[in-house]
C-alpha positions as a Markdown table, in Angstrom:
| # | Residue | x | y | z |
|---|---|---|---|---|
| 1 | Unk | -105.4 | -66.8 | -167.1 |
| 2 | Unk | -108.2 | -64.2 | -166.2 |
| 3 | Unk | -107.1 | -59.9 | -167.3 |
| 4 | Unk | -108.8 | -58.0 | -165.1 |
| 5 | Unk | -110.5 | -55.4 | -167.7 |
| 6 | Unk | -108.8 | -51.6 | -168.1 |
| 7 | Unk | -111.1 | -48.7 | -166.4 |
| 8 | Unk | -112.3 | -47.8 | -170.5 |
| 9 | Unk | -113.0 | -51.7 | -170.9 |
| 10 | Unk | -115.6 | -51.6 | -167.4 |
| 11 | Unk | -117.4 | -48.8 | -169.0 |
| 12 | Unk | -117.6 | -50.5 | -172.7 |
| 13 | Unk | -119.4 | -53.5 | -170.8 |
| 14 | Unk | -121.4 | -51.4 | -168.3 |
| 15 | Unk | -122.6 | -50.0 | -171.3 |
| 16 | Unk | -123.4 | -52.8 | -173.4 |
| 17 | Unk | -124.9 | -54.9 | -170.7 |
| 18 | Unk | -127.6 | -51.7 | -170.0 |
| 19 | Unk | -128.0 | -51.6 | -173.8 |
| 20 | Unk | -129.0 | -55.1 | -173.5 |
| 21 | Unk | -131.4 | -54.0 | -170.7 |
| 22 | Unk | -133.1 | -51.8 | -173.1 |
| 23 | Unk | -133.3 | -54.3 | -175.8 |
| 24 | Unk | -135.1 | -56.7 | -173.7 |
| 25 | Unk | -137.6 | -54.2 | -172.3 |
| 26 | Unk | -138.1 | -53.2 | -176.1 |
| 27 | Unk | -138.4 | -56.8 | -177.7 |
| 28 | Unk | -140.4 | -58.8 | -174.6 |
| 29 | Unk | -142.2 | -55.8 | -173.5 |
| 30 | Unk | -140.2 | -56.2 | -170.1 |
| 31 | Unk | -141.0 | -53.7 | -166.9 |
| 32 | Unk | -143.5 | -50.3 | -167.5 |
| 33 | Unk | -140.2 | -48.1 | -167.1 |
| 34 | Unk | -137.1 | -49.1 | -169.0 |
| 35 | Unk | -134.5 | -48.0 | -166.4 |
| 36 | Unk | -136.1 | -51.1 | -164.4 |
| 37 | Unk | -134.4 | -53.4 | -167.1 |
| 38 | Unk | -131.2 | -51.8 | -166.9 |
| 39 | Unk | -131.1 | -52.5 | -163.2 |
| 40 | Unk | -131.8 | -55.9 | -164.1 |
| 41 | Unk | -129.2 | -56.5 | -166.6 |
| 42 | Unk | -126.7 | -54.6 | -164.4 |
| 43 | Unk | -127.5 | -56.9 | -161.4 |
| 44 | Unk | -127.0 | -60.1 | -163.5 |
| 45 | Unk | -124.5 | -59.3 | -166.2 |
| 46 | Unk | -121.4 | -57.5 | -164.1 |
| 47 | Unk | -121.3 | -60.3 | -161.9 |
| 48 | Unk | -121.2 | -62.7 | -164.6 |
| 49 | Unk | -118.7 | -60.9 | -166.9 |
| 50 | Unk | -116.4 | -60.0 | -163.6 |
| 51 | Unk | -116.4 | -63.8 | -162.7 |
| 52 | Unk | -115.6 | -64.8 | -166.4 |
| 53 | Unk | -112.8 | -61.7 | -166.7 |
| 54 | Unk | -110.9 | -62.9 | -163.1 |
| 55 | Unk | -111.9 | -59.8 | -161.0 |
| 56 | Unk | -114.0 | -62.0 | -158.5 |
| 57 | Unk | -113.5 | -65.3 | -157.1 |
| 58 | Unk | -109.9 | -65.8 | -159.0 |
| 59 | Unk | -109.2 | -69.0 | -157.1 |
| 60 | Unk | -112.6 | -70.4 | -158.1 |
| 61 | Unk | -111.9 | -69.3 | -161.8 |
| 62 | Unk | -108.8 | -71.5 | -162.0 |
| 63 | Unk | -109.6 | -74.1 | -160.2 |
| 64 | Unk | -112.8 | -74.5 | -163.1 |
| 65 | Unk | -110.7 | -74.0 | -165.7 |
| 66 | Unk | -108.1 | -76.8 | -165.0 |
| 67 | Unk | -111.0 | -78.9 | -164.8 |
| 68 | Unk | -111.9 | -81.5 | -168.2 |
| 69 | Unk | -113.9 | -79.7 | -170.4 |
| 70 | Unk | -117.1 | -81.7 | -170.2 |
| 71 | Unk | -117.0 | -81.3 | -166.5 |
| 72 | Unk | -115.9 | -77.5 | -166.9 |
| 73 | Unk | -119.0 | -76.7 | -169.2 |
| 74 | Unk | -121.8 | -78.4 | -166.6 |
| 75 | Unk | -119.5 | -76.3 | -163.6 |
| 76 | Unk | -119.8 | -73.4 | -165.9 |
| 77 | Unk | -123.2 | -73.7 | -166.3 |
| 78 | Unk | -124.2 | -74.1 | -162.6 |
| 79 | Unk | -121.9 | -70.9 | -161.9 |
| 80 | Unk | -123.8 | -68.6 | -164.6 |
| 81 | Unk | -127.1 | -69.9 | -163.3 |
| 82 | Unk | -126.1 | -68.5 | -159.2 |
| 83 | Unk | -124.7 | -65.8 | -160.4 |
| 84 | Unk | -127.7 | -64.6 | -162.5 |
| 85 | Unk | -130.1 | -65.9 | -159.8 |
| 86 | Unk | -128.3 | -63.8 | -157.4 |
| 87 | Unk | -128.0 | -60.9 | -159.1 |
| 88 | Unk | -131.7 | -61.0 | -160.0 |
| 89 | Unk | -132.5 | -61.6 | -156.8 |
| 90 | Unk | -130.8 | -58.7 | -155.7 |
| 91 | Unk | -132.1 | -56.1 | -158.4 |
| 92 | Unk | -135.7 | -57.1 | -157.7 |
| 93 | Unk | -134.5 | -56.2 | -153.6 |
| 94 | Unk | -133.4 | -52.9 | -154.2 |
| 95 | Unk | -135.7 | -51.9 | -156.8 |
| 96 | Unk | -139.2 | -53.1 | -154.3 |
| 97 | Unk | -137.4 | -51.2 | -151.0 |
| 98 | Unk | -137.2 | -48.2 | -152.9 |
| 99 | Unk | -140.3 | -48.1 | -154.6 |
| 100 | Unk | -139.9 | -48.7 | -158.0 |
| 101 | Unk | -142.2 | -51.9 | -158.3 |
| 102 | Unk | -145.5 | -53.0 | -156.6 |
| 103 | Unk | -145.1 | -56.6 | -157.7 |
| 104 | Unk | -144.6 | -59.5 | -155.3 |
| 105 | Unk | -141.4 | -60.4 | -153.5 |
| 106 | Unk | -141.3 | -63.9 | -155.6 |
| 107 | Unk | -142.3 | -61.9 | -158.5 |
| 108 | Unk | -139.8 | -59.5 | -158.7 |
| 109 | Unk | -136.7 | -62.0 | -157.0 |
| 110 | Unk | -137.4 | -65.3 | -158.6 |
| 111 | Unk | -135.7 | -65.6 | -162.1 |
| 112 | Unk | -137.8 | -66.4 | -165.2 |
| 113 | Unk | -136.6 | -68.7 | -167.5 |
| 114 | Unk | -136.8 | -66.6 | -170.6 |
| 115 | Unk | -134.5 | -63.7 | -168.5 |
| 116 | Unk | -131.7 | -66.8 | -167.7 |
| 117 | Unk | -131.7 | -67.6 | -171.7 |
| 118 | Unk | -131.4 | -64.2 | -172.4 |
| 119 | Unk | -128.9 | -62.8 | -170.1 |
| 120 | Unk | -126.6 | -66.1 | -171.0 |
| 121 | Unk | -127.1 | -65.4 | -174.5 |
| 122 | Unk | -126.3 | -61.8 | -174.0 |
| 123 | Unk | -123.1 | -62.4 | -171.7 |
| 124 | Unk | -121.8 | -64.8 | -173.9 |
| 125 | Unk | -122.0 | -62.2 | -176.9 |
| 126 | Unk | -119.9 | -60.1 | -174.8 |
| 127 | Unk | -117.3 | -62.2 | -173.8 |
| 128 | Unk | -117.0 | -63.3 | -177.0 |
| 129 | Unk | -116.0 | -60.0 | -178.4 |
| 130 | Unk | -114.0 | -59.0 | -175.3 |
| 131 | Unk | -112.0 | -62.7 | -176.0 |
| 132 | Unk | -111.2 | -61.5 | -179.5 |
| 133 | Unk | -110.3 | -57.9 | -178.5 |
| 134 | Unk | -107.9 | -59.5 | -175.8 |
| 135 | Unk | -106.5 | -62.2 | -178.9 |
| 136 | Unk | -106.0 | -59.0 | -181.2 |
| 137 | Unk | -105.2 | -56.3 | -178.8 |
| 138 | Unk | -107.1 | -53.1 | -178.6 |
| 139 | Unk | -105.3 | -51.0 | -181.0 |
| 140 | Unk | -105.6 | -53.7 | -183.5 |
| 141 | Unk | -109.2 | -55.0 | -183.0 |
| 142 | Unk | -110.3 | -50.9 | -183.4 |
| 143 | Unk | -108.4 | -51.0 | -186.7 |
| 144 | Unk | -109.8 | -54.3 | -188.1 |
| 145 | Unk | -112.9 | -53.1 | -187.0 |
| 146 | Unk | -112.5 | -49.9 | -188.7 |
| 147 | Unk | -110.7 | -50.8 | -191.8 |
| 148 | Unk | -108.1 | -48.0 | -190.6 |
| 149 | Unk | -105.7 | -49.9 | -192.3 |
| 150 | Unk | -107.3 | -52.1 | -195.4 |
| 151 | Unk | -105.0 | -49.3 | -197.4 |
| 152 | Unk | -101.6 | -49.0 | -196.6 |
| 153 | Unk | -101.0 | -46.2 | -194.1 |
| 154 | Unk | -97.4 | -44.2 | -193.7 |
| 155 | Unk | -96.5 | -43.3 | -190.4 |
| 156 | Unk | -94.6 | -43.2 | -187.8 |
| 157 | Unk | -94.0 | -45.5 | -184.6 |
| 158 | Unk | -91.9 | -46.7 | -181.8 |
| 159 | Unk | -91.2 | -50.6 | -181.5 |
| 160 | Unk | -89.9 | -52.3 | -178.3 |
| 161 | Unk | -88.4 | -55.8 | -178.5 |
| 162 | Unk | -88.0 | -57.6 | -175.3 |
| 163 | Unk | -86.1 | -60.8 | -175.1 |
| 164 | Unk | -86.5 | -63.8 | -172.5 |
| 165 | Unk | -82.5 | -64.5 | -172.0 |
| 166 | Unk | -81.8 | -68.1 | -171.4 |
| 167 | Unk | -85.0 | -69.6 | -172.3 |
| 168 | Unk | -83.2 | -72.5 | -174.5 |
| 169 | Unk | -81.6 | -73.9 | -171.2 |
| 170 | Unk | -84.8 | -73.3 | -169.3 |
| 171 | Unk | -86.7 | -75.7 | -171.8 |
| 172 | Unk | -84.0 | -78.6 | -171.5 |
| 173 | Unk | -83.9 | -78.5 | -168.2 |
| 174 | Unk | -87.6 | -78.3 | -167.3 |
| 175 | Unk | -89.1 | -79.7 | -170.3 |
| 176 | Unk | -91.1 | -77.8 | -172.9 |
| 177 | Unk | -94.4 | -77.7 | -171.3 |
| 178 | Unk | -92.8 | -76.1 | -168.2 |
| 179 | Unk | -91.4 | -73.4 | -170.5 |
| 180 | Unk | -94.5 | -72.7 | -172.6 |
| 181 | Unk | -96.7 | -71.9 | -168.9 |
| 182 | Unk | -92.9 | -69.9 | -167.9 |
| 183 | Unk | -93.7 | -67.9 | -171.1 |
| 184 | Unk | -96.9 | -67.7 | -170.6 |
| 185 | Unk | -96.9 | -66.3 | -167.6 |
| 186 | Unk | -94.1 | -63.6 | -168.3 |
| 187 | Unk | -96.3 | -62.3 | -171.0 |
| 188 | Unk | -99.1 | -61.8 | -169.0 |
| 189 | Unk | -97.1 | -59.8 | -166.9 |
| 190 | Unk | -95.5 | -57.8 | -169.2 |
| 191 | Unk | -99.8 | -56.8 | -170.5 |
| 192 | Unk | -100.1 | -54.9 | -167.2 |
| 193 | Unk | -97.3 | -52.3 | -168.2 |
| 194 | Unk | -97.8 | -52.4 | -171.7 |
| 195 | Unk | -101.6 | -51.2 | -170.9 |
| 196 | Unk | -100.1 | -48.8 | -168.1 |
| 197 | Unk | -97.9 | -46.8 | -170.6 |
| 198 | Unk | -101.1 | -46.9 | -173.5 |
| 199 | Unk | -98.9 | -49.6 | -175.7 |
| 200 | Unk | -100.2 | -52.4 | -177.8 |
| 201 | Unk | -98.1 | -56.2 | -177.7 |
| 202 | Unk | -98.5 | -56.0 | -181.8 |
| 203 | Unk | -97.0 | -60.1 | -181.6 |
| 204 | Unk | -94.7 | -63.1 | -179.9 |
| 205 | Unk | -91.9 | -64.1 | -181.2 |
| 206 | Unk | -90.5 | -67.3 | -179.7 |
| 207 | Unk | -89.8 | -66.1 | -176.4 |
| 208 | Unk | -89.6 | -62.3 | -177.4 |
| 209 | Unk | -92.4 | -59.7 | -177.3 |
| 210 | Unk | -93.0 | -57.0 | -179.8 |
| 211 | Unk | -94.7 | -53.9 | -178.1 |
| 212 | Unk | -95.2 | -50.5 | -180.2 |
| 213 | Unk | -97.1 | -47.4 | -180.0 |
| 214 | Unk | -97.3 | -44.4 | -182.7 |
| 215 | Unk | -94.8 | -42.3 | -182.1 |
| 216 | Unk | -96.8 | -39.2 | -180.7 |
| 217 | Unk | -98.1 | -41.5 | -177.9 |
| 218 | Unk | -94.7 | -43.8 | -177.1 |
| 219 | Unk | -92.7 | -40.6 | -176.4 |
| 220 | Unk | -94.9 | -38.6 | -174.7 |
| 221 | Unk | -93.8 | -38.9 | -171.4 |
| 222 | Unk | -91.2 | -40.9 | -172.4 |
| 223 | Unk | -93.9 | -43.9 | -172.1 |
| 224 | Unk | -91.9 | -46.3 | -174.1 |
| 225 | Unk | -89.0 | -46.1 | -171.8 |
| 226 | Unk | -90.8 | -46.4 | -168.3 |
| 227 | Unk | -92.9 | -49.0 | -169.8 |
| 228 | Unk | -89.7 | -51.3 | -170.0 |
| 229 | Unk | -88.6 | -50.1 | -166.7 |
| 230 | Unk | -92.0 | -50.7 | -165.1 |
| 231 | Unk | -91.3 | -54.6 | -166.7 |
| 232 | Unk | -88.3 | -55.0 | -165.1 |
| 233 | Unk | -89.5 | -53.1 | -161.7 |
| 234 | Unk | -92.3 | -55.8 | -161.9 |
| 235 | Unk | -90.4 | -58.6 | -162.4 |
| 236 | Unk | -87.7 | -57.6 | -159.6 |
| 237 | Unk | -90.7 | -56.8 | -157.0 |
| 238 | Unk | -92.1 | -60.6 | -157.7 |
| 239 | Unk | -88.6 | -62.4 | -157.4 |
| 240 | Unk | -89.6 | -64.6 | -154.5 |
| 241 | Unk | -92.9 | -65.9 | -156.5 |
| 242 | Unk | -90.7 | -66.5 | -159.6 |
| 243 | Unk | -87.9 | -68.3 | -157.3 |
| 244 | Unk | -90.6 | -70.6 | -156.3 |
| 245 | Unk | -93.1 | -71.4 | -158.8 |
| 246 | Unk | -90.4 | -71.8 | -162.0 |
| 247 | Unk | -87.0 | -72.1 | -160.2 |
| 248 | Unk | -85.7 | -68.6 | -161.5 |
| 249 | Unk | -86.1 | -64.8 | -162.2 |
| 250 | Unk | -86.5 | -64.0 | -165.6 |
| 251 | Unk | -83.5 | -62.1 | -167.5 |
| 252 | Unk | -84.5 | -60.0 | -170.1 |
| 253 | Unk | -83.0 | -57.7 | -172.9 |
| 254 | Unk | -84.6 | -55.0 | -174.8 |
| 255 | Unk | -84.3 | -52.4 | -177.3 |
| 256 | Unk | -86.3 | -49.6 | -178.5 |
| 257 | Unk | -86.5 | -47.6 | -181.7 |
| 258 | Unk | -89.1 | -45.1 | -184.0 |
| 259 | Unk | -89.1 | -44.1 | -187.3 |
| 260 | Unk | -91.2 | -44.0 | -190.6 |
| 261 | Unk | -92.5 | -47.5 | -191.3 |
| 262 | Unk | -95.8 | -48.8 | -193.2 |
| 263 | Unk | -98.6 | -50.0 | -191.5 |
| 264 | Unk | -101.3 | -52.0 | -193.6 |
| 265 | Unk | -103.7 | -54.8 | -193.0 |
| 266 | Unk | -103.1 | -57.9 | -195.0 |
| 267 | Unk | -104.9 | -61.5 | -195.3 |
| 268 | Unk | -108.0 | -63.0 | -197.0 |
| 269 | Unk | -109.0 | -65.8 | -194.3 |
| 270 | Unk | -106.6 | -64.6 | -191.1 |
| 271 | Unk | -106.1 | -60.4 | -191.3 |
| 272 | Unk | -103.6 | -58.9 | -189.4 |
| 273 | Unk | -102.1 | -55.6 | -189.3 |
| 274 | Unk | -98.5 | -55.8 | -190.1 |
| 275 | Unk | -95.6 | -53.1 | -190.2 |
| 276 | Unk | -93.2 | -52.6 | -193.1 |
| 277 | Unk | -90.1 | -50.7 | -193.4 |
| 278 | Unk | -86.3 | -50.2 | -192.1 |
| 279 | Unk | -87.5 | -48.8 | -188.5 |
| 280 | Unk | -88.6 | -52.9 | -187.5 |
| 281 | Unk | -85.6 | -54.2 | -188.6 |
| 282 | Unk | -83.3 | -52.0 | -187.2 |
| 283 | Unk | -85.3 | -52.4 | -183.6 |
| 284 | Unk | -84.7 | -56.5 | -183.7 |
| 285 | Unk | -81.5 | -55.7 | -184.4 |
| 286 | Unk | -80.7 | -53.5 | -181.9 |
| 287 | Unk | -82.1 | -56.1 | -179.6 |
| 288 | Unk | -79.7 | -58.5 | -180.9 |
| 289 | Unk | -76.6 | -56.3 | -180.2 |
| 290 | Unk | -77.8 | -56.3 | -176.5 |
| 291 | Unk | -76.4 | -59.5 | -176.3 |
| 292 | Unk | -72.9 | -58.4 | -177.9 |
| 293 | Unk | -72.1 | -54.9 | -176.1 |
| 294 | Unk | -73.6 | -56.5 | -173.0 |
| 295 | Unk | -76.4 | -54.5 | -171.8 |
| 296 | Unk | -80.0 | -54.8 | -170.8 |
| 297 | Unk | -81.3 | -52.2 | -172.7 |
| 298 | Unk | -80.5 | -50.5 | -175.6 |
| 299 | Unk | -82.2 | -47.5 | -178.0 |
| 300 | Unk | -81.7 | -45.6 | -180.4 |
| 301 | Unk | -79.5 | -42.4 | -180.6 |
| 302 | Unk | -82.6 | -40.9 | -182.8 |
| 303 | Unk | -85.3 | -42.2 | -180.5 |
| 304 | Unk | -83.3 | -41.1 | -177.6 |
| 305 | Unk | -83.4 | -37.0 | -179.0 |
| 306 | Unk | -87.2 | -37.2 | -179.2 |
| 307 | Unk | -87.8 | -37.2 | -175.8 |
| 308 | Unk | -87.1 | -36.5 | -172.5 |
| 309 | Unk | -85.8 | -39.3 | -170.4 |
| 310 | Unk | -87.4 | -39.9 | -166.7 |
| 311 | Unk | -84.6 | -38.6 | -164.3 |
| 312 | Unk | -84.3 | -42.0 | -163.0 |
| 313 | Unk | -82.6 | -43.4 | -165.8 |
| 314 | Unk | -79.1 | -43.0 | -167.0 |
| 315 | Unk | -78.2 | -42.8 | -170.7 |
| 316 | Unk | -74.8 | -44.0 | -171.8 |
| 317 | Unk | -73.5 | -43.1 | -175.4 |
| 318 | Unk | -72.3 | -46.0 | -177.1 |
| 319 | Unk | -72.1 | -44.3 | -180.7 |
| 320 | Unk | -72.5 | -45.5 | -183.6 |
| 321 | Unk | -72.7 | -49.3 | -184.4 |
| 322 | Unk | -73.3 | -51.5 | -187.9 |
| 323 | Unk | -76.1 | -53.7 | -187.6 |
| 324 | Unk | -76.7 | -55.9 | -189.7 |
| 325 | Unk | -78.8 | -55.9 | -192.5 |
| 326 | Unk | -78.0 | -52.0 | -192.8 |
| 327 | Unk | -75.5 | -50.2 | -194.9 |
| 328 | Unk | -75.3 | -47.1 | -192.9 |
| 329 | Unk | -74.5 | -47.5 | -188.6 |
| 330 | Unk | -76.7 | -46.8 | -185.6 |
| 331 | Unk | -76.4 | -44.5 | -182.9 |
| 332 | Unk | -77.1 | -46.6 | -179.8 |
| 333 | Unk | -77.7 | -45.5 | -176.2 |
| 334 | Unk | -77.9 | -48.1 | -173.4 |
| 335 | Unk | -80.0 | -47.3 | -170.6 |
| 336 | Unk | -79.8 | -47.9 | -167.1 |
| 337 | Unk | -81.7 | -47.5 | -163.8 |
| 338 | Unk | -79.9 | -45.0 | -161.0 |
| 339 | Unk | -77.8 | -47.4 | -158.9 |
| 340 | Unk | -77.2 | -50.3 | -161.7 |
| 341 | Unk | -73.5 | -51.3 | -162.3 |
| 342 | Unk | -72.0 | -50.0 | -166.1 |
| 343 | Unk | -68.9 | -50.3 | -167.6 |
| 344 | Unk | -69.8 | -47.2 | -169.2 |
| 345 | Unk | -69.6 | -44.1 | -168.1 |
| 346 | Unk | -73.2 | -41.9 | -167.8 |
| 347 | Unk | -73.6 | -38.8 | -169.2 |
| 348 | Unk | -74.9 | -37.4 | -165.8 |
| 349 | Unk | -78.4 | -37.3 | -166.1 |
| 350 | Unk | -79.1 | -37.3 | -169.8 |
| 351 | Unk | -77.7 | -33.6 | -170.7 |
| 352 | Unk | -76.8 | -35.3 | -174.2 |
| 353 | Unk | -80.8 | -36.3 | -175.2 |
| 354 | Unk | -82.3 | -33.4 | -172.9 |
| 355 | Unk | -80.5 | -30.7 | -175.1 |
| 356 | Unk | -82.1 | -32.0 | -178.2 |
| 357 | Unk | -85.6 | -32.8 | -176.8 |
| 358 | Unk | -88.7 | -31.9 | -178.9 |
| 359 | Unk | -91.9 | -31.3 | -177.3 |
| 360 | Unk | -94.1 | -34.3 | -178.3 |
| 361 | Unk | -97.9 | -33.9 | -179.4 |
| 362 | Unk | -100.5 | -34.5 | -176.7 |
């Protein structure tokens, strides 16, 4: 499934694409005046990298790709070749009305061969690295590509776990398959927030998500909390298309917690940055007592005094619990949206955690 590229993402391609423009004018001895071949590679490589990304013709993009790959590749290739025609074309318009070149009409709107090899070589240089940046996640791929983390690194960072409830029964009763594109479509909704609220989906777990942030960033505007909201918002907004493309609305549980932990990058032949420490554990765990004290969302009595909650949500105390796998209990707040049923009684609007709040870094 296409992702339509963040606001940072359209500038890191605009960029690269002119850059490309440049190189070409450089290495072929292109047009007098560089700036032509930016226009150039503008026209013909946006289009291209939109098309590819799902921000233009979205129906046409998956219609091609549940086409057999053989056929997909010769569609693919016909695609690319309009496109970059088009876009040519269209530079070499607005560049002759204005001025900019004296050359014929069929000189500067008819596409060279050399350009189409180039500007498909190009493109598919870019959506490479934009496919492996989307596989890593930004955060990561900047850290990989940094070495940020080839030492160990101590620091500190929130982790949200969110849960698919029921998706055991789902798979027996609609097959595997069915559940896998159910999944897979739940997690590409949950990207949309998760980029909203600056966070990084660090991995999945079976049917659960693992979203973190350092802490600075997750509780700064208590990001890590309406991000979970914003999930659930989403997923109640789009009832009716989950009612009738998968047969039900997706129930989920989550739980959030920060701490200390250890962040390093690990592997020889697959590297991945991985997170050691108490702080993990205790976050799947809290998830897991979601299921036992019977709420949607639960976090940490220590997470909870870091921040200041949005004054849409309702935090219930639900002191201190054992979870297991730690010697010493958890203070655990469940939170709530205004106007959600509890068995609990709120504490008003958050007077507990706003006492206690401390002013988080920009």
């Amino acid at each position: 499934m296409g992702r339509v590229p963040s606001a940072f993402s359209w500038v890191f391609i605009a960029v690269f694409i002119a850059a490309t423009g440049f190189a070409y004018n450089f290495i072929f001895a292109g047009p007098a005046h560089p700036a032509i071949a930016v226009v150039y590679a503008l026209f013909c490589g946006m289009p291209l990298v939109a098309f590819e990304r799902g921000a233009i013709l979205p129906r046409l993009y998956h219609w091609m790709h549940r086409l057999p790959t053989p056929v997909y590749v010769i569609v693919a290739l016909v695609l690319d070749f309009i496109l970059i025609s088009v876009g040519f074309a269209a530079a070499g318009t607005v560049l002759k009305s204005v001025g900019l070149m004296s050359a014929t009409w069929s000189e500067v709107t008819m596409l060279p061969a050399r350009v189409l090899i180039y500007a498909l070589t190009m493109t598919a240089i870019l959506i490479l690295v934009l496919r492996v940046r989307e596989l890593l996640g930004r955060d990561i791929f900047l850290s990989l590509l940094t070495a940020r983390y080839r030492k160990p690194v101590a620091e500190e960072r929130v982790f949200l776990f969110v849960d698919l409830v029921g998706s055991t029964s789902f798979a027996e009763e609609f097959g595997d398959i069915r559940a896998q594109q159910y999944l897979a479509s739940l997690f590409s909704d949950f990207a949309r927030s998760v980029r909203r609220h600056k966070g990084a989906i660090d991995d999945y777990v079976g049917d659960a998500a693992i979203i973190t942030w350092p802490m600075a960033r997750g509780v700064k505007d208590a990001r890590c909390v309406r991000c979970i909201f914003d999930i659930f918002d989403d997923i109640k907004t789009h009832e009716a298309m989950w009612l009738q493309t998968y047969g039900r609305v997706p129930q989920l549980r989550a739980s959030l917690h920060g701490g200390p932990i250890i962040t390093a990058e690990i592997g020889v032949d697959h590297h991945k940055i991985t997170y050691f420490g108490d702080t993990v554990n205790t976050a799947a765990r809290l998830e897991s007592l979601c299921k036992v004290l019977d709420k949607r969302i639960l976090m940490s009595t220590d997470l909870a005094r870091r921040m200041t909650l949005p004054g849409n949500v309702l935090a219930e105390d639900l002191g201190e619990h054992a979870v297991k796998g730690r010697d010493q209990t958890v203070g655990v707040v469940a939170l709530r949206g205004l106007g959600e049923e509890t068995s609990v009684a709120p504490l008003g609007r958050n007077e507990r955690f706003r006492s206690s709040v401390r002013t988080a870094p920009a």
